[in-house]
C-alpha positions as CSV (number, residue, x, y, z in Angstrom):
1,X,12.6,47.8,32.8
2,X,14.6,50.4,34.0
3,X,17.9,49.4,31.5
4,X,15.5,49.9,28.8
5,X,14.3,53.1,30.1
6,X,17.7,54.5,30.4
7,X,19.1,53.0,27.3
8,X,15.4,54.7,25.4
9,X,16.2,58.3,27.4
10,X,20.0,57.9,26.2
11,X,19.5,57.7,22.0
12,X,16.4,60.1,21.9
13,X,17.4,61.9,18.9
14,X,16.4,66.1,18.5
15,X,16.5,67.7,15.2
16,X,15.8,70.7,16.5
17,X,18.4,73.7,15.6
18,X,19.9,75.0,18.6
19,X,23.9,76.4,17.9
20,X,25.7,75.9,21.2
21,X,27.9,78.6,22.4
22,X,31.9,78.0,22.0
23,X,33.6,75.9,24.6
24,X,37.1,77.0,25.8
25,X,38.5,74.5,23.4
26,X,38.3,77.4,20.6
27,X,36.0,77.6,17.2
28,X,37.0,73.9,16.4
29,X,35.6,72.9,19.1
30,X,32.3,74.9,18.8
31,X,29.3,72.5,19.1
32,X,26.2,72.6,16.8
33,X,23.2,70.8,16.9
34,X,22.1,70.1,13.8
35,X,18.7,71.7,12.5
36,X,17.2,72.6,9.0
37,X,14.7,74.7,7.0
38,X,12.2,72.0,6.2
39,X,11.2,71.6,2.4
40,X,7.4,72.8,1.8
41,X,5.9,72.4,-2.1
42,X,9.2,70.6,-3.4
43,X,11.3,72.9,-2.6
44,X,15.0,71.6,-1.1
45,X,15.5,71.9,2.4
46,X,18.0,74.4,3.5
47,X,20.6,75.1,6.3
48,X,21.5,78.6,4.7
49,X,20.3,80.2,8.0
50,X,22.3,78.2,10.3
51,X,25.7,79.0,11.6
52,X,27.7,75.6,10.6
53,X,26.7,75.6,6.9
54,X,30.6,76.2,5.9
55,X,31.9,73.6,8.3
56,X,29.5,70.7,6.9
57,X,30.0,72.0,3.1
58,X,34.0,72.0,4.0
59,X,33.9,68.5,5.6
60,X,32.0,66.9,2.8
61,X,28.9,66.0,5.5
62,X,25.9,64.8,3.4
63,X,22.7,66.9,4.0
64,X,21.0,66.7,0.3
65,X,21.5,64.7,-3.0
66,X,21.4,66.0,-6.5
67,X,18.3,68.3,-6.1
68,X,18.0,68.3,-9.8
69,X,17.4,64.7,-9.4
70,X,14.0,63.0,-7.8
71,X,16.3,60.7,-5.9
72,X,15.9,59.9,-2.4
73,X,18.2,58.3,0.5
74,X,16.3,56.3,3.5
75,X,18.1,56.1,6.5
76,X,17.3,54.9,9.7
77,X,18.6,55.1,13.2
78,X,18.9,51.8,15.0
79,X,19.9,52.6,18.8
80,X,18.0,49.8,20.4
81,X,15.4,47.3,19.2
82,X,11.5,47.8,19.8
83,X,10.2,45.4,17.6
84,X,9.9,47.0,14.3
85,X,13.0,46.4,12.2
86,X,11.6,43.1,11.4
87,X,8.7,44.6,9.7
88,X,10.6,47.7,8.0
89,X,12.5,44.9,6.7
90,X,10.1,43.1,5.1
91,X,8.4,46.1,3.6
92,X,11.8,47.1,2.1
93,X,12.4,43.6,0.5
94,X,8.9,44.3,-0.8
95,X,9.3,47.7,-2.5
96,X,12.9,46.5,-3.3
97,X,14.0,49.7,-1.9
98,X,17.5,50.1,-0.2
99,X,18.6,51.4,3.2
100,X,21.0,52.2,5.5
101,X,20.9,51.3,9.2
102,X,23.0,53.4,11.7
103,X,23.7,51.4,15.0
104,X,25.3,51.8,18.1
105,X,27.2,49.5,20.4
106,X,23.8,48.3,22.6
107,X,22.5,47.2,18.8
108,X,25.7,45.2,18.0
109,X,25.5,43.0,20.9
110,X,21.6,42.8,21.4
111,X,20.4,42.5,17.9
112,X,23.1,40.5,15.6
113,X,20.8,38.2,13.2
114,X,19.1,41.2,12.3
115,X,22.1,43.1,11.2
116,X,22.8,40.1,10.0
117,X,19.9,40.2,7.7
118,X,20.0,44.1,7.0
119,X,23.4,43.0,5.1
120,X,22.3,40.3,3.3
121,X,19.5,41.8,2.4
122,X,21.6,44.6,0.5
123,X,21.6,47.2,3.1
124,X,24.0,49.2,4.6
125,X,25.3,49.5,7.9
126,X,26.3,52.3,9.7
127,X,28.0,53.9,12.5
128,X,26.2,55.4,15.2
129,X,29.1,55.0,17.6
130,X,29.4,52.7,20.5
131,X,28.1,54.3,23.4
132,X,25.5,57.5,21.8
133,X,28.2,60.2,23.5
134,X,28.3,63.6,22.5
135,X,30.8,63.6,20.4
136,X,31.8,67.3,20.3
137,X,32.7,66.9,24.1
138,X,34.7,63.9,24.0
139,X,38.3,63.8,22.8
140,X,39.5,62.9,19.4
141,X,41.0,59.4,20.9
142,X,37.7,58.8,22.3
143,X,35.9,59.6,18.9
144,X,38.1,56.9,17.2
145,X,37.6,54.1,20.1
146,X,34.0,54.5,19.8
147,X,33.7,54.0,16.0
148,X,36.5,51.5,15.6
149,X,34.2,49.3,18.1
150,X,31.3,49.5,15.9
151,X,33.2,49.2,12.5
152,X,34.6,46.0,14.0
153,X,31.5,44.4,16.2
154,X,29.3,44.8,12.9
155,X,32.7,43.4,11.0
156,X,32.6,40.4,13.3
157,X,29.2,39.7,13.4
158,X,27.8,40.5,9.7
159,X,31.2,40.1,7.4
160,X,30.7,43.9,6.2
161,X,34.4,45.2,6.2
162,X,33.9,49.0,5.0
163,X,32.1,51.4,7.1
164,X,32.1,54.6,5.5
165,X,28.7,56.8,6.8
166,X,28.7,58.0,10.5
167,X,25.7,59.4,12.0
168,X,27.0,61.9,14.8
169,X,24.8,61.1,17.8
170,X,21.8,63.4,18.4
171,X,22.7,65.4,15.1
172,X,25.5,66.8,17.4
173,X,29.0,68.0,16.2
174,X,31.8,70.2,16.1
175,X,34.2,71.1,13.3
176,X,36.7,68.6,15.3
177,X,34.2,65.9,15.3
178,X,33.4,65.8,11.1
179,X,37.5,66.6,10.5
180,X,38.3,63.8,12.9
181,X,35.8,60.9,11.8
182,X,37.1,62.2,8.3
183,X,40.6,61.4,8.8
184,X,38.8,57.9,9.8
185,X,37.7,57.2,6.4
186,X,33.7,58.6,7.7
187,X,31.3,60.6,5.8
188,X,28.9,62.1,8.0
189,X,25.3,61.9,7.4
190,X,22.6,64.4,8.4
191,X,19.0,64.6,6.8
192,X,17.1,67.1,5.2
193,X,13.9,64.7,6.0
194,X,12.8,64.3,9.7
195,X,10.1,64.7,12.6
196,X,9.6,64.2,15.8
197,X,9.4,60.2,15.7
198,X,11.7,58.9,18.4
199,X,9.3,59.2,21.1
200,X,7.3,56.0,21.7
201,X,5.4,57.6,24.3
202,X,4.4,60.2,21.5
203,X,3.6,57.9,18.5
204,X,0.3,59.6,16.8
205,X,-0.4,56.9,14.0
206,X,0.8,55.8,10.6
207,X,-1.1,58.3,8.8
208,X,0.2,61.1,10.5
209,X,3.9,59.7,10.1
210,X,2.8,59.4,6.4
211,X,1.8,63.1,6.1
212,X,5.0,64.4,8.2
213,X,7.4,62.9,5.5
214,X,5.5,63.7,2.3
215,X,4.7,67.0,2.9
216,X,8.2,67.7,2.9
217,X,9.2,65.7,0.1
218,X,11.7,67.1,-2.3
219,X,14.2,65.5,-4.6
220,X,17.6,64.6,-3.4
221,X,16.5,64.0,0.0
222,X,18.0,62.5,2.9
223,X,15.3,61.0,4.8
224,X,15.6,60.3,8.4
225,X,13.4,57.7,10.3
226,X,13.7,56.0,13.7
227,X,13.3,52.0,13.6
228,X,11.6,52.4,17.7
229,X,8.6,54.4,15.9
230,X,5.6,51.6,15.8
231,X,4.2,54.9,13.2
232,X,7.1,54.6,10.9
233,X,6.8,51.0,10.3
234,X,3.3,51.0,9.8
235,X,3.8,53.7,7.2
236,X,6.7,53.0,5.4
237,X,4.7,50.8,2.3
238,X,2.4,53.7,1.8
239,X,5.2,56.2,1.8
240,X,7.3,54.1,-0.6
241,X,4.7,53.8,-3.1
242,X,3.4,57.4,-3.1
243,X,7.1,58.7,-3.4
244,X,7.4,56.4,-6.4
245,X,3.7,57.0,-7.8
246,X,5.3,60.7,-7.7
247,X,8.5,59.6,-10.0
248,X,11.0,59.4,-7.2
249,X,13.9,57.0,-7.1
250,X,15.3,55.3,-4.0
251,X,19.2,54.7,-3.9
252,X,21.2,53.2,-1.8
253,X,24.2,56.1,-0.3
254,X,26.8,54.5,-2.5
255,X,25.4,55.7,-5.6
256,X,25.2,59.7,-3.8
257,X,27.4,61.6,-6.5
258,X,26.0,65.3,-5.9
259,X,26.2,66.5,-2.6
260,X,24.2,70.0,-2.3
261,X,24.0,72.5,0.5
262,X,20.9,74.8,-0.1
């Protein structure tokens, strides 16, 4: 009990925007937590307030699709198991909607015939890095030990050889971190879709989970969602089928030609 309750406190997840002041490693090395303007009406969600706009545009970091496009990304972070990946899966062969999965470490050795299944199911994996560091304060060695481990232990266990999306743990980064997992062949992956949904002492019900991500709907969005939320999974049909009821596409990250930074 107490593993799992270090391991749950370790991967919560903020999307909350809170710029960190500058380390003494210079502007590089400046750490940002990422945060958004959420979408309200339709409307694309924005990061033109926030101070690391011109690092993620420069680095190629995915925020938003084409927003001239009702297309939408699901993505969902997979730090440890709590029982609902199963059923998201299921729902997702259902709607025949795909995702992508971004795992750590802990994931890779506790849960492997279920990444085996996300793959052959036509999903994507990706990397969440091995141990769920802070990325901006570890070295740029470090930052390539921890992804090569996941790239390889999802390798080794599912057959996928490309890993090409990273999901910076807890949304945080640095100009180092996106130019370094760059030169690593990684696109890194934000969301202009999210709520407060990593908590499972804080889970409020599938309807309210429903209404948190519709009401910010918005084409070319880049939905976030935590497998640990019991709300998510219990939503996820309703929220496919509305989404699409409203003309909206789901697509896997491969087929993401227009990146866009509103």
């Amino acid at each position: 009990m107490k593993r799992r309750l270090f391991i749950m406190m370790a991967l919560l997840v903020s999307v909350t925007v809170l710029p960190w002041t500058a380390t003494a490693g210079g502007s590089a090395d400046r750490p940002y937590h990422f945060g958004f303007k959420k979408s309200r009406n339709g409307s694309p969600a924005s990061i033109n307030e926030e101070g690391f706009r011109g690092i993620v545009e420069k680095h190629g970091a995915v925020f938003l699709g084409n927003t001239a496009n009702k297309e939408l990304y699901l993505t969902f972070d997979n730090g440890y198991e709590n029982g609902f990946t199963p059923q998201i899966l299921d729902v997702l062969k259902e709607k025949q909607v795909p995702a992508i999965f971004f795992v750590t470490g802990h994931y890779i050795k506790e849960q492997p015939e279920l990444m085996k299944r996300m793959v052959n199911e036509g999903h994507l994996i990706g990397n969440h890095s091995w141990s769920h560091p802070d990325m901006s304060q570890i070295s740029s060695a470090r930052i390539k030990e921890e992804l090569d481990k996941v790239r390889e232990g999802v390798a080794q266990v599912t057959g996928q050889q490309e890993m090409r999306y990273l999901r910076p743990p807890r949304g945080i980064f640095s100009e180092r971190v996106l130019e370094t997992s760059g030169k690593l062949g990684y696109t890194s992956v934000f969301w202009s879709i999210a709520y407060r949904d990593w908590d499972t002492k804080e889970q409020k019900g599938a309807d309210y989970a429903y209404r948190q991500v519709m009401q910010q709907m918005h084409p070319g969005a880049v939905i976030l969602l935590h497998s640990v939320s019991k709300d998510n999974a219990e939503a996820l049909g309703r929220i496919i089928d509305d989404a699409k009821k409203q003309g909206y596409e789901f697509k896997s990250l491969d087929q993401l030609a227009t990146r866009q930074y509103e």
